[in-house]
N, C-alpha and C positions, 0 to 999 in steps of 0.2 A: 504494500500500500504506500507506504515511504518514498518508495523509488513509482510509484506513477504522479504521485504531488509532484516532485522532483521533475520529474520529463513534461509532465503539465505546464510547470512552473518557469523551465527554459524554454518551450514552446510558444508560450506568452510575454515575456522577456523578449527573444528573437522576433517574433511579432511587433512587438514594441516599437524594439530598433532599428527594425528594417520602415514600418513607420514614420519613427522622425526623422529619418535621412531621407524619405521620398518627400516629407512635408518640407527641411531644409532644403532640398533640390530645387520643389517649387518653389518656395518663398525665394531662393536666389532666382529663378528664371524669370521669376514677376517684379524680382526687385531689377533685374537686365534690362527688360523692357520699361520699363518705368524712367530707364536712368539713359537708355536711350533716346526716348521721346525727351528728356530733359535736353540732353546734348542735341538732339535736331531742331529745337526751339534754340537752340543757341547761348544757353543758361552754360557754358563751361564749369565755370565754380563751384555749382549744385551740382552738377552731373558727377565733377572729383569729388564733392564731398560725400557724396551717395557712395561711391564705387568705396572710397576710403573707409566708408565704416563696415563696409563685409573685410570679414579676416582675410586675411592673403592667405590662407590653406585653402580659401574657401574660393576665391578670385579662377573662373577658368581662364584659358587663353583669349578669349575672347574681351573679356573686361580687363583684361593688361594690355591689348591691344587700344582697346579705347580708353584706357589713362593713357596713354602713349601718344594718339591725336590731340586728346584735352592737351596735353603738356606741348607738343607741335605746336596748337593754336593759341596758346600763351606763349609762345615762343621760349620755352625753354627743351632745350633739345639733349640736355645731359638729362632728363627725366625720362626724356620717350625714348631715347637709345636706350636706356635701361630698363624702360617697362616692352619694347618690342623685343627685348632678350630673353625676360620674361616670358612674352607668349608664345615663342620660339620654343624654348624649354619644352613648355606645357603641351606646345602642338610644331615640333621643329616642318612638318608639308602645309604650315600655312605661310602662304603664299603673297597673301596682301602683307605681315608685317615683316618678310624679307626685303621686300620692293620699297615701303617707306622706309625700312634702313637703310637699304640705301640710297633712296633720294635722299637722307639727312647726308650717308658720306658723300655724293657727287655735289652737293650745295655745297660742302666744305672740305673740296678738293682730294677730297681721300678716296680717287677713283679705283684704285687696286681692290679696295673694302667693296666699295660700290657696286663695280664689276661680278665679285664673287655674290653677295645680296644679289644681283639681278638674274643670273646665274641658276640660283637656287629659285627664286618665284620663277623663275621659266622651267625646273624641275617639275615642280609641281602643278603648273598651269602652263601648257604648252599654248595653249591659243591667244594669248591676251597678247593683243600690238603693242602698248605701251611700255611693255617689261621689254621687249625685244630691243624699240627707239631708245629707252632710257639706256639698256645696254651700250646700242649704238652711240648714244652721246660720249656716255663716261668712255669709250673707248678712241672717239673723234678728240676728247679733251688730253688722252694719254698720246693722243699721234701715233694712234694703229692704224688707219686709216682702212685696211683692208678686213679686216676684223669689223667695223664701225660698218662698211658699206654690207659689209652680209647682212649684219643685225638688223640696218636701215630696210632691208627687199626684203627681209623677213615678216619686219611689220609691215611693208604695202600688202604682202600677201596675204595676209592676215585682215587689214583693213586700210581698202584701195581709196577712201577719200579724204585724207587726214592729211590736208596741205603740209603742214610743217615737217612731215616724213618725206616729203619732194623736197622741197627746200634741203635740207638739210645730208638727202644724196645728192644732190647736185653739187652742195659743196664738198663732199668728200669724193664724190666724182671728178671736180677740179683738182683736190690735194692729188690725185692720182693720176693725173693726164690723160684724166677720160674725158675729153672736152665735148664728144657727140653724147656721152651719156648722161653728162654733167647738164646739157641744153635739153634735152630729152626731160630730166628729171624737172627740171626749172620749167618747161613749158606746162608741164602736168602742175606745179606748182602754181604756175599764173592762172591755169585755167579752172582750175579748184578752187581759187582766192575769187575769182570773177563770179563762179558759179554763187559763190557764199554772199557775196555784194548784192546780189540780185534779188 
């Protein structure tokens, strides 16, 4: 009799706790979206001080990655490189907070850093054009130029009407003395800029 109270008794216990970890889970995913819609109304300060009062055991990659924008859009950028390292940890195939690590190193000339960050968001998200161009840039900024021009045709073929991905093979098409593809590139550039004027 002793030992079925006992099994009883961990049975409801385990009940318990599995419980208040599914009601903590909720309460964080409603406290997410809550602190989301804060940050999309453009409230910064509430939105960190929201994130700030859940435990950082508790913080998934997801809400380190958004201390990491709030701290960008205050412009402190020694905060978001450390909360985007954060949500790397916690989720190292997420993709969006490799790419804003590295736009913070290619803003601040650390294109070696940059390059590998862009690197790795194109590991895990082979389609998005802008990881490719940003590639392309921090490599145009290093003077690889041929490197730079693959990155550049990677993103038109990805997405063929992003004028400043013309522009910017043309001029790497010029570092290279490719002057028919350099005009080529610049013609598709004017006439995307016209299209957009229109």
């Amino acid at each position: 009799m002793k030992r079925k109270i006992q099994t009883v008794l961990f049975i409801i216990l385990t009940i318990f706790s599995l419980n208040n970890c599914y009601a903590k889970e909720q309460s964080i995913d409603e406290q997410k979206k809550e602190i989301i819609a804060v940050y999309n109304s453009n409230n910064l300060e509430e939105a960190y001080k929201m994130i700030s009062k859940i435990m950082e055991e508790d913080r998934d990659y997801e809400l380190w990655y958004l201390l990491a924008n709030i701290s960008q859009d205050m412009n402190n950028e020694e905060n978001a490189i450390f909360f985007l390292e954060k949500s790397i940890i916690l989720n190292p195939a997420f993709d969006k907070a490799h790419y804003n690590l590295g736009n913070i190193y290619l803003k601040n000339n650390k294109y070696n850093s940059a390059i590998n960050e862009y690197k790795l968001a194109i590991k895990y998200k082979k389609d998005y054009a802008f990881y490719y161009y940003n590639l392309g840039y921090a490599y145009y900024k290093q003077e690889e130029y041929k490197y730079a021009r693959t990155a550049f045709k990677k993103a038109i073929s990805l997405k063929n009407n992003e004028p400043s991905f013309y522009y910017n093979l043309a001029l790497v098409n010029k570092k290279l003395d490719r002057i028919k593809d350099a005009q080529e590139a610049l013609d598709k550039y004017n006439e995307l800029t016209r299209e957009e004027n229109l």
